[in-house]
N, C-alpha and C positions, 0 to 999 in steps of 0.2 A: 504494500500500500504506500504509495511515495508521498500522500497528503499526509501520513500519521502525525509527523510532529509540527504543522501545523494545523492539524486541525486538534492536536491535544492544549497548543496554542488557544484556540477558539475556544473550546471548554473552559482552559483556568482564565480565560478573560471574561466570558461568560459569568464564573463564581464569582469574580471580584468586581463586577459590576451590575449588570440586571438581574443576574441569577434567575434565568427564565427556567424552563422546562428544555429539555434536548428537540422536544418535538417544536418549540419554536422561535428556537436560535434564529433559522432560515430566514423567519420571517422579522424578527427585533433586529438583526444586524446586516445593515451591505453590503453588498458585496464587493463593495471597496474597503472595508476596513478588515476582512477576510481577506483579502488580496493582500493586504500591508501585513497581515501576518503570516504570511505564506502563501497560503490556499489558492492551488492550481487549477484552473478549470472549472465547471460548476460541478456542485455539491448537493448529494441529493439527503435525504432525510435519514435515509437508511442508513448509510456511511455516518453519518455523525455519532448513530449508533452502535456500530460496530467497532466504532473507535473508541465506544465510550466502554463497548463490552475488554475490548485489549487495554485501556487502564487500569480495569478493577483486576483485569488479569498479572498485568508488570508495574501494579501501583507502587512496590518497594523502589522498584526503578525509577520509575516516573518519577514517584518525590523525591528521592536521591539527585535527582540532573536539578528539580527543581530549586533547593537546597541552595545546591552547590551554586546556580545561578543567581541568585539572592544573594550570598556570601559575594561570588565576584562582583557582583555589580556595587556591592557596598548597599543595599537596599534593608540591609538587618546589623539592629545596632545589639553589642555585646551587651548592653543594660538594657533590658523593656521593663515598661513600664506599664502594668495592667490595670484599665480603666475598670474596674465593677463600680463605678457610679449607675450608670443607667440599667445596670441590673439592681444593684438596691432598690433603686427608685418602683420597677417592677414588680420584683417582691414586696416592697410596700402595699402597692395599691396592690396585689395579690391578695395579700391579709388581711388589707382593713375592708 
């Protein structure tokens, strides 16, 4: 499959933004910002699926490249900082 790593592209850009359904990726994103990330030729419904079936398959992989690519890029800093404000705020109004 020559689309695979960009359209594994498509997916984690997918989570980190609309986070739609796989079934309608096609339809939420262009096919010019698909292009900018790869993605060769047109792309049918099914392929996104099947790409998404070889994730869950070589997901240790996958996040491993992923990882490593956040490290290089300097995108992950060695101190985070975890926000659970807007989760307190949640369980709040959960309780009362």
């Amino acid at each position: 499959m020559k689309n695979f790593i960009p359209l594994v592209k498509v997916h984690v850009n997918n989570k980190l933004t609309h986070s739609v359904s796989t079934h309608q990726i096609l339809e939420t994103y262009l096919k010019e910002a698909m292009k900018k990330l790869g993605v060769k030729g047109n792309v049918g419904e099914r392929t996104l699926y099947r790409v998404l079936e070889r994730i869950g398959e070589f997901f240790p992989i996958v996040l491993e490249r992923y990882q490593q690519f956040i490290k290089e890029s300097k995108l992950a800093d060695e101190k985070q900082i975890i926000d659970f404000s807007s989760t307190a705020w949640q369980l709040y109004a959960a309780l009362s």
